[in-house]
N, C-alpha and C positions, 0 to 999 in steps of 0.2 A: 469274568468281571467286565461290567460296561467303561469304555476307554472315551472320559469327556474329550470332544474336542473344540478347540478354542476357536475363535475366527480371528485370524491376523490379520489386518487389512491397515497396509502401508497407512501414517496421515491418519488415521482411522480419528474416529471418536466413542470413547466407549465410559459405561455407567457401572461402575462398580460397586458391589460390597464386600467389605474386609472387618471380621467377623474377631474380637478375643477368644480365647476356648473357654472360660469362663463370664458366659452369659450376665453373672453376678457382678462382675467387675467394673469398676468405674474408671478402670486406668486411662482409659483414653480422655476422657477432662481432666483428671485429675494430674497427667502433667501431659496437658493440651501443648506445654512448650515444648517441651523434647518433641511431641507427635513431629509440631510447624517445623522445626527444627532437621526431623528425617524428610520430609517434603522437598525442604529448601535444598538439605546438603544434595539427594535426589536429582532433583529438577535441576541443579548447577550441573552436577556429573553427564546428564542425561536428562535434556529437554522434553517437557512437555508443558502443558497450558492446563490450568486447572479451571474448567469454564463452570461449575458448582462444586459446593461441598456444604456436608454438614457433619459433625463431630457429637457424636450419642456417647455414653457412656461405655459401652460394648462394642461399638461396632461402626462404622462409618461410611457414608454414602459419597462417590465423588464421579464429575464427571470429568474425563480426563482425553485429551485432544492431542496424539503422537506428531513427531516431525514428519515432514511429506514421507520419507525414504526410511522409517522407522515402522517396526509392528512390537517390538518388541514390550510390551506389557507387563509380563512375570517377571521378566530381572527388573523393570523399578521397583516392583511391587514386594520382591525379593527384599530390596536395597532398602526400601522405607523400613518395614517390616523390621528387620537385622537392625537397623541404625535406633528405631524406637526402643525395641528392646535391649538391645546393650546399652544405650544411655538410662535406662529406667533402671536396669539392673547393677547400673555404676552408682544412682544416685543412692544406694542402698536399699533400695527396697526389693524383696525378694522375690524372688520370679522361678516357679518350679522348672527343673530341667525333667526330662524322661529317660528313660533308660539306657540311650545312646548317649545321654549326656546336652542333648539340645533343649534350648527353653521353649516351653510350651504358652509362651502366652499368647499366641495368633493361634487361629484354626490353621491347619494347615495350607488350606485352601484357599479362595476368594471367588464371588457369582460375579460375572461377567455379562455383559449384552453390548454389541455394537449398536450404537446410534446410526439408525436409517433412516435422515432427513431432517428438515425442522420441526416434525410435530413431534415425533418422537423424542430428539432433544426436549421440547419445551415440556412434555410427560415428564420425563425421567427428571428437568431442573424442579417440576413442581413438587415430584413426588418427593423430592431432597430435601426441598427446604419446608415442607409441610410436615418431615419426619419424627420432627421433637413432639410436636401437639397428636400425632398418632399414638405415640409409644409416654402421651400423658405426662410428657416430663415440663410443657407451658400449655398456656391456655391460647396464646397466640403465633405464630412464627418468629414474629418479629422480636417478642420473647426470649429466643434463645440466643446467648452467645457465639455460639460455636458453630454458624452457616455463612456462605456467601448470600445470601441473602440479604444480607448488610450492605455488601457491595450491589446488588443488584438496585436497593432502594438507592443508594447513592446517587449510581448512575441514572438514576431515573427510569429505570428500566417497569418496575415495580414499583406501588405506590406503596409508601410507609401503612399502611394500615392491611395491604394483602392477605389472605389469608386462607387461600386455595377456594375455587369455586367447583361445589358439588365433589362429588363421592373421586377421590383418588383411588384407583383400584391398582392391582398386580401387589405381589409380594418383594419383585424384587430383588430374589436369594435370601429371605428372611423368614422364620418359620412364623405361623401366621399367631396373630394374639387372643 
């Protein structure tokens, strides 16, 4: 068996995707509050800066920026992860366990890539927020509810009409459409 291994780098800055195991699901808009809600409780326990994000049906994109003397990744992602799903499976709605008895509504797993630099950063925020109108869910970015992208026009960073220039390429951790 091939043994993935992670790059920890203290500070670091890295692009995530965290995947449902049911591709079909829409749990993750569908209660977008618990999601913000695991984020927050997250981020209070165990700092981090969430510098993009976008919120798909299945699966979520986010770029996420550790404290200087922090690498630690998989226990937030742990923490998020656990905190969504025990509130989604409080609110009533059912959520299949496996044979050990644990809920299966994340993949097990999550893709990973350390950000090396600003262009890289500035790829990986484009390819976030250009993610809805990929996977056809708007016709614009600016479109969807659920990105910092909102935040980015805010701040002026981005102009309200954005809308990704030329061919976005890489997968990402996402199996391709």
């Amino acid at each position: 068996m091939v043994r993935y291994r992670r790059n920890f780098v203290p500070g670091g800055a890295y692009f995530f995707t965290a995947t449902l195991d049911d591709r079909r699901s829409s749990a993750l808009v569908d209660h977008v509050t618990q999601l913000r809600n695991a984020f927050h409780v997250t981020r209070a326990e165990r700092p981090f800066t969430v510098e993009a994000i976008v919120i798909l049906p299945d699966h979520l994109h986010v770029i996420m920026t550790l404290p200087e003397a922090d690498s630690d990744f998989p226990g937030r992602w742990r923490r998020i992860k656990s905190l969504f799903t025990h509130r989604v499976a409080a609110s009533g709605v059912p959520v299949v366990r496996n044979h050990r008895g644990e809920f299966t509504l994340w993949q097990r797993r999550f893709w990973e890539h350390t950000i090396r630099g600003e262009a890289d950063f500035e790829r990986c925020a484009e390819y976030i927020h250009f993610n809805p109108v990929k996977h056809r869910l708007v016709a614009s970015p600016a479109d969807w509810p659920y990105s910092s992208l909102h935040r980015y026009i805010h701040a002026g960073i981005l102009p309200a009409d954005w809308g990704g220039v030329g061919d976005i390429t890489g997968n990402f951790g996402e199996r391709g459409d």
